[in-house]
C-alpha positions as CSV (number, residue, x, y, z in Angstrom):
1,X,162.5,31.2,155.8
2,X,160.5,33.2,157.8
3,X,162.5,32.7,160.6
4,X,165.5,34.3,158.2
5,X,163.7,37.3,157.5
6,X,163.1,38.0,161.2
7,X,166.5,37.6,161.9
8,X,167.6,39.8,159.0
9,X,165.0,42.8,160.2
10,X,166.6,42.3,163.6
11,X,169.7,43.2,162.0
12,X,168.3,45.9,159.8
13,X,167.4,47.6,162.9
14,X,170.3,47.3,164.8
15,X,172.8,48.6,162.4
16,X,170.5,51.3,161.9
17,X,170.7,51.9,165.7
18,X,174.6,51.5,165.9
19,X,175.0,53.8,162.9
20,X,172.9,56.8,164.5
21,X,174.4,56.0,168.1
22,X,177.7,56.6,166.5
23,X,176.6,59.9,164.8
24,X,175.6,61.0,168.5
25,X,179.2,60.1,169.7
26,X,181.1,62.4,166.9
27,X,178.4,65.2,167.0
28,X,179.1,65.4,170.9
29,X,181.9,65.7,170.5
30,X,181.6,68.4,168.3
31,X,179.3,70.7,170.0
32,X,179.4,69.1,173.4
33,X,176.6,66.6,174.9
34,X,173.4,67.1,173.1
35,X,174.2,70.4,171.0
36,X,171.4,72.9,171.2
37,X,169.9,73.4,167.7
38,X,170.7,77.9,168.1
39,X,174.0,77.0,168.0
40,X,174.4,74.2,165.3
41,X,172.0,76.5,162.9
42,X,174.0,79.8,164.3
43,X,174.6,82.2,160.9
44,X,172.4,79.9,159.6
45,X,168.5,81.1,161.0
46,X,166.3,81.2,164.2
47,X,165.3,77.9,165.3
48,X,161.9,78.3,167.1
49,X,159.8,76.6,169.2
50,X,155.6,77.3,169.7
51,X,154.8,77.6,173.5
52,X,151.5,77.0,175.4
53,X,150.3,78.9,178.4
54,X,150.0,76.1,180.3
55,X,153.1,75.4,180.3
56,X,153.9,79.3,181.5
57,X,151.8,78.9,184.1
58,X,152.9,75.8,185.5
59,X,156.0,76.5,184.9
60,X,156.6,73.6,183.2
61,X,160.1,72.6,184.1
62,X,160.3,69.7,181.1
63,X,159.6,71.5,178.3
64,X,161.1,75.4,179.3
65,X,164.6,74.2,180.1
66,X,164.5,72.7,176.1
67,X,163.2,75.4,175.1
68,X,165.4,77.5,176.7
69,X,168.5,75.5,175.6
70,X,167.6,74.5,172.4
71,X,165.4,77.8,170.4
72,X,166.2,81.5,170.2
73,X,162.7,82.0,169.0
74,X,159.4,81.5,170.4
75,X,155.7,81.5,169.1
76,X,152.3,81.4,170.6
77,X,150.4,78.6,170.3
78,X,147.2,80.2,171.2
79,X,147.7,83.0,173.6
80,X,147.5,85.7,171.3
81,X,144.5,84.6,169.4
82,X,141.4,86.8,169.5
83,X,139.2,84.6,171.4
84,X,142.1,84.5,174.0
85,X,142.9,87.8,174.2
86,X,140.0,89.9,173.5
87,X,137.2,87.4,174.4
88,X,134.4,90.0,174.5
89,X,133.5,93.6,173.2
90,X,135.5,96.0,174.8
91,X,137.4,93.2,177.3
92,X,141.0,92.5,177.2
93,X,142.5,89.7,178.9
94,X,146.5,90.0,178.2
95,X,147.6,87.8,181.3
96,X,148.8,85.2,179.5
97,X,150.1,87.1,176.9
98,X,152.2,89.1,179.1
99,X,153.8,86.0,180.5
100,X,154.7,84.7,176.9
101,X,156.6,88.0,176.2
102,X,158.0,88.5,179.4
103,X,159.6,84.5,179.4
104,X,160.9,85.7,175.7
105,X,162.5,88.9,176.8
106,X,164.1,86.7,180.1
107,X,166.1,84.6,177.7
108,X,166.8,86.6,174.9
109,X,164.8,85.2,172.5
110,X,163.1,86.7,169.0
111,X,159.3,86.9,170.1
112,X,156.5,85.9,167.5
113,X,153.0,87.1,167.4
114,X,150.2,84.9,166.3
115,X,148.0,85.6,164.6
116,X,146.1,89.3,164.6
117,X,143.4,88.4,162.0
118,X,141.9,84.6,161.2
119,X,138.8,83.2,160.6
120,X,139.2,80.5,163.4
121,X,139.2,80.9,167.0
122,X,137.8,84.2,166.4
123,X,134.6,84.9,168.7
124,X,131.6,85.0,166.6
125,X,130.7,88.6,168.7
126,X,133.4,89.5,166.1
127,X,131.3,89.8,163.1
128,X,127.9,90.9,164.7
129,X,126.4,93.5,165.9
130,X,124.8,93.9,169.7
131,X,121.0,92.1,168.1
132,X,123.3,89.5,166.3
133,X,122.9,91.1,162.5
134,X,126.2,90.9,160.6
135,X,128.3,94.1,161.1
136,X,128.9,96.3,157.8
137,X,132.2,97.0,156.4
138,X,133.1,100.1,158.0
139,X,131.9,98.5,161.4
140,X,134.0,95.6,161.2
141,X,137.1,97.6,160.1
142,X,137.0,99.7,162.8
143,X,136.6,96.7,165.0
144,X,139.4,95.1,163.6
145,X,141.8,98.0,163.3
146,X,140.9,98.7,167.6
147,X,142.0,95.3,167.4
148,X,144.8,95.4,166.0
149,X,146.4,98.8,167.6
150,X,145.3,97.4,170.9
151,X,147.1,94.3,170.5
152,X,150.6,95.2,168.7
153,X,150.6,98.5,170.4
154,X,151.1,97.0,173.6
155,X,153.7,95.0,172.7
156,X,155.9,97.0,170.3
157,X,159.1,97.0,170.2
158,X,159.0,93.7,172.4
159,X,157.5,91.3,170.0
160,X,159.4,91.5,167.0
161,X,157.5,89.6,164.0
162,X,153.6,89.5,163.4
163,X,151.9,86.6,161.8
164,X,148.9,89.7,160.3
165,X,147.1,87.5,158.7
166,X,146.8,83.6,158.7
167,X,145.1,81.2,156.0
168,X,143.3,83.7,153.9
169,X,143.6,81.5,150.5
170,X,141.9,78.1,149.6
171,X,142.6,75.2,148.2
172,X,142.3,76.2,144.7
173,X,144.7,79.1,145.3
174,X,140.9,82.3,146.0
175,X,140.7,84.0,148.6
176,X,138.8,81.7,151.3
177,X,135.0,82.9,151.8
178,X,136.0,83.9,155.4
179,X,133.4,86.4,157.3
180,X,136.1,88.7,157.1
181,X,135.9,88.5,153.2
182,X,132.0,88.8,153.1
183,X,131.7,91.6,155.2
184,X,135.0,94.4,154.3
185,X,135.9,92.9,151.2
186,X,138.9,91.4,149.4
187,X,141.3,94.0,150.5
188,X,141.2,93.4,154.3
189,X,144.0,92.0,154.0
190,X,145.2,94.7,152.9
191,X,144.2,97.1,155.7
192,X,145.2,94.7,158.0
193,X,148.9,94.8,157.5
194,X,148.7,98.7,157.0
195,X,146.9,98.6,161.0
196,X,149.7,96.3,162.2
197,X,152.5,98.3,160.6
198,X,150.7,101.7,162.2
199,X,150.6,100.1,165.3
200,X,154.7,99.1,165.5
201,X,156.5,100.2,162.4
202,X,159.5,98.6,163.4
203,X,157.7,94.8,163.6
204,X,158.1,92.6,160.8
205,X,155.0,91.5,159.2
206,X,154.7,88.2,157.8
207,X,151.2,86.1,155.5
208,X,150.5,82.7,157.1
209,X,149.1,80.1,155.2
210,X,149.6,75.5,155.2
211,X,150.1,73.3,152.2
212,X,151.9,76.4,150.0
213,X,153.3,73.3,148.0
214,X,149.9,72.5,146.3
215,X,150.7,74.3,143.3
216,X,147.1,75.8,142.8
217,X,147.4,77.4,146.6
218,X,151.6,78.5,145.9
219,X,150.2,80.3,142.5
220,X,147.6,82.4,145.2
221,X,149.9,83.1,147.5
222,X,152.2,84.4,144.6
223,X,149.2,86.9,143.6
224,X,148.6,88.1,147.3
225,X,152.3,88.8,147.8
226,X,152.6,90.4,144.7
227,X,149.6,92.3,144.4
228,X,150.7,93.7,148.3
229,X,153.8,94.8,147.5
230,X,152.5,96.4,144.1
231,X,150.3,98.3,146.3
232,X,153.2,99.3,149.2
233,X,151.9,97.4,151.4
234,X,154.6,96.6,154.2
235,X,155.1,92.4,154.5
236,X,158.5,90.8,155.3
237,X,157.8,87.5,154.7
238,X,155.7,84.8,153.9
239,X,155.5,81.9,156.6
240,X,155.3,78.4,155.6
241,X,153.5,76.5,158.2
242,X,155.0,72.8,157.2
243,X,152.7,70.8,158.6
244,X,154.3,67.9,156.6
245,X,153.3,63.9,156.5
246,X,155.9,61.5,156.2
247,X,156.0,61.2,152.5
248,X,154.1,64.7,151.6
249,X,155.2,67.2,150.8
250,X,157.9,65.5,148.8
251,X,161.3,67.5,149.7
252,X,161.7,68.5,146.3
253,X,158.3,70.7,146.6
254,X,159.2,72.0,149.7
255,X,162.6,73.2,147.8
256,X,160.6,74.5,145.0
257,X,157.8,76.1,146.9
258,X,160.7,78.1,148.9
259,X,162.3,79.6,145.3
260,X,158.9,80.2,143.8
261,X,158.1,82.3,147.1
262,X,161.4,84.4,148.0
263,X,161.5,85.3,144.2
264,X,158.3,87.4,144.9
265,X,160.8,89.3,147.2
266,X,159.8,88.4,150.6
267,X,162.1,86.3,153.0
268,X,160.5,83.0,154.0
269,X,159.8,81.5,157.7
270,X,158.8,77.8,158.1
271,X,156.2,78.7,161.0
272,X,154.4,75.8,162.1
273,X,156.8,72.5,161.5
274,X,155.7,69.2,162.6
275,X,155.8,65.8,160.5
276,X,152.4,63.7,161.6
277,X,153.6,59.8,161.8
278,X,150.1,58.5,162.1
279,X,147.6,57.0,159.0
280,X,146.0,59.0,157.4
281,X,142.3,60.1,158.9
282,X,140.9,61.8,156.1
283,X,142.4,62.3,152.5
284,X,142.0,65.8,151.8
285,X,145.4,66.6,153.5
286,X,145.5,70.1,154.7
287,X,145.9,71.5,158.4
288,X,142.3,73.0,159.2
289,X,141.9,72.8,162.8
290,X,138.1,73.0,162.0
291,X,138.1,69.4,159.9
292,X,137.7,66.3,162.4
293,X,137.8,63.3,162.0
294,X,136.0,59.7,164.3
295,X,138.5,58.0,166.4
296,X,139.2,53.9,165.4
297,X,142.3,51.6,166.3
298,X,143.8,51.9,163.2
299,X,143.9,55.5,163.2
300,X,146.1,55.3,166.9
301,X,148.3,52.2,166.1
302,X,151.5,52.9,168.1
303,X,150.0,53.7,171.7
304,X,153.3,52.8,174.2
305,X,156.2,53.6,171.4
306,X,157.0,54.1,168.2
307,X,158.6,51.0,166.1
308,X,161.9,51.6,165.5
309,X,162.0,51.5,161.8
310,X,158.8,54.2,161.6
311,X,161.7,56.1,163.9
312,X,164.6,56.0,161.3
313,X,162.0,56.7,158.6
314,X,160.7,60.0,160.4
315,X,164.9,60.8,161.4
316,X,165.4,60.4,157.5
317,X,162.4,63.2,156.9
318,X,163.2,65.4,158.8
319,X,167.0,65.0,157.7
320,X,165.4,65.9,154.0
321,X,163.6,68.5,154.8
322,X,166.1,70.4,156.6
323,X,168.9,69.9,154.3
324,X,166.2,71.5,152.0
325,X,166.3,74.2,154.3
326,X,169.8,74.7,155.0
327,X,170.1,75.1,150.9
328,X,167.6,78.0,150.8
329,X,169.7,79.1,154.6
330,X,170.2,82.9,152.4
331,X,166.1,83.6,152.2
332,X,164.7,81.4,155.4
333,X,164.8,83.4,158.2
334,X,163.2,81.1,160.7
335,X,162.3,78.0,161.3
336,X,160.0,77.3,164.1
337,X,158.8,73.7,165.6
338,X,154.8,73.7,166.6
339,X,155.4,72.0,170.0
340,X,158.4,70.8,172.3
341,X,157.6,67.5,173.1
342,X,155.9,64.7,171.4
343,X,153.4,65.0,174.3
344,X,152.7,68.8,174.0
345,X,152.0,68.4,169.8
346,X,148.4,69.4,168.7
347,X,148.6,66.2,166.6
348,X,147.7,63.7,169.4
349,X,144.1,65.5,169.3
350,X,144.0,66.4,165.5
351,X,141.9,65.6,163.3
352,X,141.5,62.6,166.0
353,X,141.1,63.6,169.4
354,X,143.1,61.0,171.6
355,X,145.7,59.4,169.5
356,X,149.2,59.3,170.4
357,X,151.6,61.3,168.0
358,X,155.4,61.3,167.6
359,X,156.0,64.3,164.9
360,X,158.6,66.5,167.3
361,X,162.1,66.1,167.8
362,X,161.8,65.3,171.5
363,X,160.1,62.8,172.9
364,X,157.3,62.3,175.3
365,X,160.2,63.0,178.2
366,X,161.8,65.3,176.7
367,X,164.8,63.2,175.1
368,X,166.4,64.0,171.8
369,X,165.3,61.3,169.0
370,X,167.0,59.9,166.3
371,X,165.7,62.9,164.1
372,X,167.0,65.4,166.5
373,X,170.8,63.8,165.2
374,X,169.2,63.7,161.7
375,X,168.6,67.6,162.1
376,X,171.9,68.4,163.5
377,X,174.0,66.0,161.0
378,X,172.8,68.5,158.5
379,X,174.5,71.8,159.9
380,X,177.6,69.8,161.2
């Protein structure tokens, strides 16, 4: 008997195999060999990729050639962030920066800014003054809004969309008790987006925030929207990051998450999309680069490859989630992929540093996996 059923997985697996090599074969020769995902989602929206500066800077043939082929829209992965770009009072350092917006101007591409104001990997000179005492309000405002014009104003009319402000809300849906909370008050978001339009009125502005499907944290992203547009305040849209596990979000929360959201009047972007293949560290859920979590072998089980039925299962989520996505096609402007590779994915060191992740379309070398014809099949 048991000799049956591993005969009959064998199976399983290969006619799973034979039915997705087959898919390859008709959509090659539909769109040619290996369509690029800007054409198959053409009319449709941007398909985006996040970048790193090492791979700028090496000029990392691998990864730019698929991004080049594949995404007409690129985001930063951390070379716009504060303690990146404006490391210490009064010092700018936009060398990497300039080589992420130059790459994206090169090859055409719609340029993302991320992010102008967080409460991570922001410098903790930020919030103080020069003997370490919290700043006041007006202090920090002014520091922020320098920030701000410094930032977008060198770039405007170049990079076209501005991620203003990233994970302000909790879990339960509040503001979070960020230091930029304590110290200006609940409406720096507020003046944020007014700084980032005054610096390039012609960018689009867009709120950043994970897990939007938890219904308590959709309902305050709802108010913020709401309450900024009641108020004028210029936002375009609302970014999803999608930082999704292989059963959560289900794909009927994504869908309902993206109605709830564009019927507040903003388009939507899925910003940050990755599904995480690994167990589960910690059960909070989430996407807080500041929760960690202690290495064991049953948090890393799949070090040389992934098993091939974990493959089909990650093809079929990410065939869910962007047939959910292709439905709501009319209000999603974007949707953007945090990584290239399975080796370049800020998974294989989150919330466990070491582990080997396989939540991208491309694998370690760069090849298309079964979820990359998952993807496609949707559009075809």
């Amino acid at each position: 008997m048991v000799s049956l059923r591993r005969t009959s997985g064998r199976l399983v697996a290969a006619l799973a195999e034979t039915m997705l090599l087959a898919s390859c074969g008709r959509l090659q020769r539909t769109f040619g060999a290996t369509p690029a995902l800007k054409d198959v989602f053409s009319g449709a929206f941007l398909v985006g990729a996040a970048i790193s500066e090492g791979q700028l800077i090496r000029d990392d043939r691998g990864a730019l050639k698929l991004v080049r082929k594949h995404y007409n829209s690129i985001s930063p992965e951390n070379m716009l962030k504060w303690e990146v770009v404006h490391p210490l009072p009064h010092t700018y350092d936009f060398s990497a920066a300039d080589r992420y917006v130059s790459f994206g101007e090169r090859n055409g591409m719609f340029i993302v800014g991320h992010p102008l104001v967080w409460h991570s990997q922001t410098p903790a000179w930020v919030f103080a003054d020069s003997s370490g005492q919290p700043l006041g309000r007006d202090s920090l405002l002014a520091r922020m809004r320098d920030h701000i014009l410094t930032v977008v104003g060198r770039y405007r009319g170049r990079i076209k969309g501005w991620d203003v402000v990233n994970e302000a809300l909790a879990d339960d849906g509040t503001l979070r008790d960020s230091p930029w909370r304590r110290i200006i008050g609940d409406d720096y978001i507020e003046l944020a987006f007014r700084y980032a339009h005054e610096a390039d009125p012609g960018a689009e502005l867009y709120y950043n925030d994970y897990s939007l499907e938890n219904p308590a944290k959709r309902a305050g992203a709802v108010r913020l929207i709401l309450g900024l547009r009641a108020q004028g305040v210029p936002i375009t849209a609302v970014g999803m990051q999608e930082h999704n596990r292989m059963e959560q979000p289900t794909s009927e929360q994504v869908d309902t998450t993206i109605t709830v959201l564009s019927g507040t009047g903003v388009r939507v972007a899925i910003t940050e999309l990755d599904v995480d293949v690994l167990p589960l560290a910690f059960t909070s859920g989430g996407a807080d680069v500041g929760t960690r979590a202690t290495a064991a072998p049953r948090l890393n089980p799949w070090t040389k490859r992934l098993p091939d039925p974990v493959q089909h299962a990650l093809a079929d989520r990410y065939g869910d989630l962007f047939r959910v996505y292709w439905r709501h096609r009319d209000v999603i402007d974007r949707v953007t992929f945090w990584g290239v590779r399975d080796r370049d994915s800020w998974l294989n060191d989150w919330p466990v540093a070491g582990r080997t992740n396989y939540p991208l379309l491309f694998d370690r070398n760069g090849q298309p996996k079964p979820a990359f014809t998952a993807v496609v099949r949707v559009a075809r």
